[in-house]
N, C-alpha and C positions, 0 to 999 in steps of 0.2 A: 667867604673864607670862614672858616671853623676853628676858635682861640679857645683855648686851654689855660686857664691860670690857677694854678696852686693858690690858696688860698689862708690866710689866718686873721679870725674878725675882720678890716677892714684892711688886711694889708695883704700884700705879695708876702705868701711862707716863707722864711727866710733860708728853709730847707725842704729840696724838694721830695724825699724819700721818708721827711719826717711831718709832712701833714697828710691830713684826713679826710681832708676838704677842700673841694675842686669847684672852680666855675668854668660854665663852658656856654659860652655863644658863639651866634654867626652873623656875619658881618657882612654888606658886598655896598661896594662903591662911600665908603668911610662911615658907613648908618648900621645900626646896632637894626639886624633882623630877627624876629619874634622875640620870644620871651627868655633872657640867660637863666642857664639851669647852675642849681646850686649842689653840688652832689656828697653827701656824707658816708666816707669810705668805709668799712668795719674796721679796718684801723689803718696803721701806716704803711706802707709798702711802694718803693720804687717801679717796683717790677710790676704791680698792678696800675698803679698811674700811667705806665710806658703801654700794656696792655690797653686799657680804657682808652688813651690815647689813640691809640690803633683802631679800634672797634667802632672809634666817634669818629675818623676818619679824620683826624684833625688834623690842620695845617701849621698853627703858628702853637706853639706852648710858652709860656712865661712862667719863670718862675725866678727865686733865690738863685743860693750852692746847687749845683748839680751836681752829684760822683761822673766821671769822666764815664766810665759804662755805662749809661743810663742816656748822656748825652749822645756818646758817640754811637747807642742803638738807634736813638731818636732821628739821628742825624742820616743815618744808614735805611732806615723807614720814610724818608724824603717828607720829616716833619719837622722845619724850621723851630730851632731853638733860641729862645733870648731869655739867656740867664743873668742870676748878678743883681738882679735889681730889686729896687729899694723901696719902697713907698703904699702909698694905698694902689690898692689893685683896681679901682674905679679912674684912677688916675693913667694906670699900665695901663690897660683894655684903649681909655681915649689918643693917648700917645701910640698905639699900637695901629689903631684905624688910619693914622695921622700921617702912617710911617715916618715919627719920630723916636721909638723908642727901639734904644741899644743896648746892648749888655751893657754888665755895670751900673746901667742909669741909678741915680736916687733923686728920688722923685718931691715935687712938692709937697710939702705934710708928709714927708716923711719922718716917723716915728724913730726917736734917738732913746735906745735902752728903754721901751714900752712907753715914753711918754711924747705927747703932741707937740712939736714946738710952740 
């Protein structure tokens, strides 16, 4: 499986039409396969990330906020969305393999107003 996470230094972007930067692995049977790519956009754009998303053929996307358009395209593209959530993004990706992780979630080490508990 092919995951998609919005990305901000070491956390899930807390918006997903307002970052820049994407990581995208694959996955199969809960093991991180080959090498995750870290992708630096030319800037911010929904509609490009939903794009890429398409083109990477990806199955699972994590991220923040999502605008309800963006979700319910994604959703409409039979690419599972889990938004809302909180935390470092190394920590999404392992809960995600885990199949523990839900919208919403906030995650251990997750970061309150830029600082580490």
């Amino acid at each position: 499986m092919k995951i998609l996470i919005t990305i901000q230094k070491d956390e899930v972007a807390p918006r997903f039409d307002l970052t820049s930067e994407i990581l995208i692995t694959e996955t199969q049977e809960g093991k991180i396969t080959g090498e995750p790519r870290i992708i630096l956009l030319p800037g911010t754009s929904g509609e490009d990330i939903c794009g890429l998303a398409i083109k990477e053929n990806v199955a699972l996307l994590i991220c923040g906020g999502i605008e309800d358009t963006h979700y319910q395209y994604l959703k409409w593209k039979k690419i599972k969305v889990v938004d809302g959530v909180i935390g470092p993004h190394e920590q999404a990706l392992h809960s995600a393999m885990t199949n523990d992780l839900r919208p919403g979630a906030i995650l251990p080490g997750a970061s309150i107003h830029g600082e580490k508990p």
